[in-house]
C-alpha positions as CSV (number, residue, x, y, z in Angstrom):
1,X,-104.4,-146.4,238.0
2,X,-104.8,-142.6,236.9
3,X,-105.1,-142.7,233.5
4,X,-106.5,-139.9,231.2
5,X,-106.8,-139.6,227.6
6,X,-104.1,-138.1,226.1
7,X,-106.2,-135.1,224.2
8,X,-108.1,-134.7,227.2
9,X,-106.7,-132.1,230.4
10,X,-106.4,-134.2,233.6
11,X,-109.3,-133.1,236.3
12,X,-107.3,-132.0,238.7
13,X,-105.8,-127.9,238.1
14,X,-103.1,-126.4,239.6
15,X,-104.8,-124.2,241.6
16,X,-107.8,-124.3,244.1
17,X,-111.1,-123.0,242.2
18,X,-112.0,-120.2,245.2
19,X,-108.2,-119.1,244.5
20,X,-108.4,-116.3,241.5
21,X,-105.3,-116.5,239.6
22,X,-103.4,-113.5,241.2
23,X,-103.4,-115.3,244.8
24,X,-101.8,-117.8,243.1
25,X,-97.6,-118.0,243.8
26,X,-96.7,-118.0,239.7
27,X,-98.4,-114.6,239.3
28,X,-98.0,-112.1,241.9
29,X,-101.0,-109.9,243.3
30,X,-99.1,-106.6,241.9
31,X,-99.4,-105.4,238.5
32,X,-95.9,-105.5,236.4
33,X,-94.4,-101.6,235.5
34,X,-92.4,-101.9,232.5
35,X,-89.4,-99.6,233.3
36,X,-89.1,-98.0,230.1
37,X,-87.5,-94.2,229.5
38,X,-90.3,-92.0,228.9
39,X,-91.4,-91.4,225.9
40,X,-89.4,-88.4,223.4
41,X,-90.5,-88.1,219.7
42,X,-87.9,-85.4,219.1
43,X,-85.6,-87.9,217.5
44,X,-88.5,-90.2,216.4
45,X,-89.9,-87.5,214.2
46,X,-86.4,-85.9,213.1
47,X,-86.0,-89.6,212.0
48,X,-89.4,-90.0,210.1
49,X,-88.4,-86.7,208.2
50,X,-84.8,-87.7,207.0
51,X,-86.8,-91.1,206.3
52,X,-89.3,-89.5,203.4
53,X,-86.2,-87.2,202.4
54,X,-84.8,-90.8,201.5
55,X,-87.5,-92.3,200.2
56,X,-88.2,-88.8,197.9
57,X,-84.4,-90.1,196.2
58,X,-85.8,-93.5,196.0
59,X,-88.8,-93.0,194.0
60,X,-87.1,-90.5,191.4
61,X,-84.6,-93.1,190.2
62,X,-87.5,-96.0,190.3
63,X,-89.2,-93.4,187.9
64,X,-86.3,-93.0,186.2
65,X,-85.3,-96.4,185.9
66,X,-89.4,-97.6,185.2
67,X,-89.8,-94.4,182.5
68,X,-86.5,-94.2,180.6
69,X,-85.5,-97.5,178.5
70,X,-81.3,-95.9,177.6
71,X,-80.9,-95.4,181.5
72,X,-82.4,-98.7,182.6
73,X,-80.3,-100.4,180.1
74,X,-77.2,-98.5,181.0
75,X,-77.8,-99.2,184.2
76,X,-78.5,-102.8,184.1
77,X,-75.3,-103.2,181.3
78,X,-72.9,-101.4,184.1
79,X,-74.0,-103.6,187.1
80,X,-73.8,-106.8,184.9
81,X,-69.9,-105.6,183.9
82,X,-69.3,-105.2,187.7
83,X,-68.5,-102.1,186.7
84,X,-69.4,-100.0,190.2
85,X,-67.7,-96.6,189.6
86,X,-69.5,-96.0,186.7
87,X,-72.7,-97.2,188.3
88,X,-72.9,-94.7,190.8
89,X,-71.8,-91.5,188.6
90,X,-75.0,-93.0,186.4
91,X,-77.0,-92.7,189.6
92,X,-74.9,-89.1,190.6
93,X,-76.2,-88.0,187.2
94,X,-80.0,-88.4,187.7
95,X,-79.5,-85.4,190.6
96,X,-81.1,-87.5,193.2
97,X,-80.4,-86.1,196.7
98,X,-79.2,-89.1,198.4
99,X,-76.6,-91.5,196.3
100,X,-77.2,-95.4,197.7
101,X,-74.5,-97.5,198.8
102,X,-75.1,-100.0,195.7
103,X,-74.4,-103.9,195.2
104,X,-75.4,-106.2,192.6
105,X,-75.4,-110.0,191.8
106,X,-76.6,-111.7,188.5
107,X,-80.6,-111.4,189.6
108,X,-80.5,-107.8,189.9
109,X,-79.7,-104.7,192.1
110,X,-79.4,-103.9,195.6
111,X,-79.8,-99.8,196.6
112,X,-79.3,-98.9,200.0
113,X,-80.4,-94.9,200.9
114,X,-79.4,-94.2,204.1
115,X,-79.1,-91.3,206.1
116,X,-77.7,-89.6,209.8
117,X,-79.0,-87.6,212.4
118,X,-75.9,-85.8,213.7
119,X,-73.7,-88.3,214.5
120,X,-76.3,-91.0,214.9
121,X,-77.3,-93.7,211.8
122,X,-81.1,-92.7,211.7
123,X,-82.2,-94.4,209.2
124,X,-82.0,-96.9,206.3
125,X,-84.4,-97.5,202.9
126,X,-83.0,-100.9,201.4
127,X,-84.5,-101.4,197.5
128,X,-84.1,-104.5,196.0
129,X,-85.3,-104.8,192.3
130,X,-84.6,-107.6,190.0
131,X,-83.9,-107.9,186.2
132,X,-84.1,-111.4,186.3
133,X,-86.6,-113.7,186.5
134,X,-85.7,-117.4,188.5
């Protein structure tokens, strides 16, 4: 009877000890070439740029919203009324570069910055910031 312990590895392997692992039929001899496109930062780069451009918008209203109690409660009072319009010409008003697509549920607010590259969606910043504690 061949029995084993079941923590234990049977004695037996799958291969023969004086084969090395590349001889054996599951792994080739040949080392794997990914086939990748070469590598271009021109768009990488363009997009890292638009990228701090975004988060530049971003931090001035957190500023804004963290330094100034009338806005932050304006802001919050708006988004609790559903009252979107008026939300976003708050936000216009601050003179932020980039105006967020904004949503908001009863724990707080959702700002997403995003930006293009020509034609092309380069990037996104998505800030969530609550006004509610669970």
């Amino acid at each position: 009877m061949n029995r084993y312990h079941p923590f234990y590895h049977p004695v037996q392997s799958p291969y023969h000890p004086r084969q090395t692992r590349m001889n054996y039929p599951m792994h080739p001899g040949y080392h794997y070439r990914n086939n990748f496109p070469p590598v271009e930062t021109k768009t990488f780069m363009a997009s890292a740029d638009k990228t701090l451009n975004l988060m530049e918008s971003a931090h001035f209203l957190l500023a804004k919203i963290k330094s100034d109690t009338s806005f932050a409660r304006q802001l919050m009072d708006l988004a609790q009324q559903s009252n979107k319009p008026e939300v976003l010409k708050l936000i216009r008003r601050t003179g932020i570069k980039v105006v967020p697509v904004v949503s908001f549920n009863p724990d707080g607010i959702r700002m997403v910055f995003d930006e293009k590259l020509g034609e092309v969606d380069c990037c996104h910043l998505i800030l969530i910031v609550r006004w509610r504690e669970m």
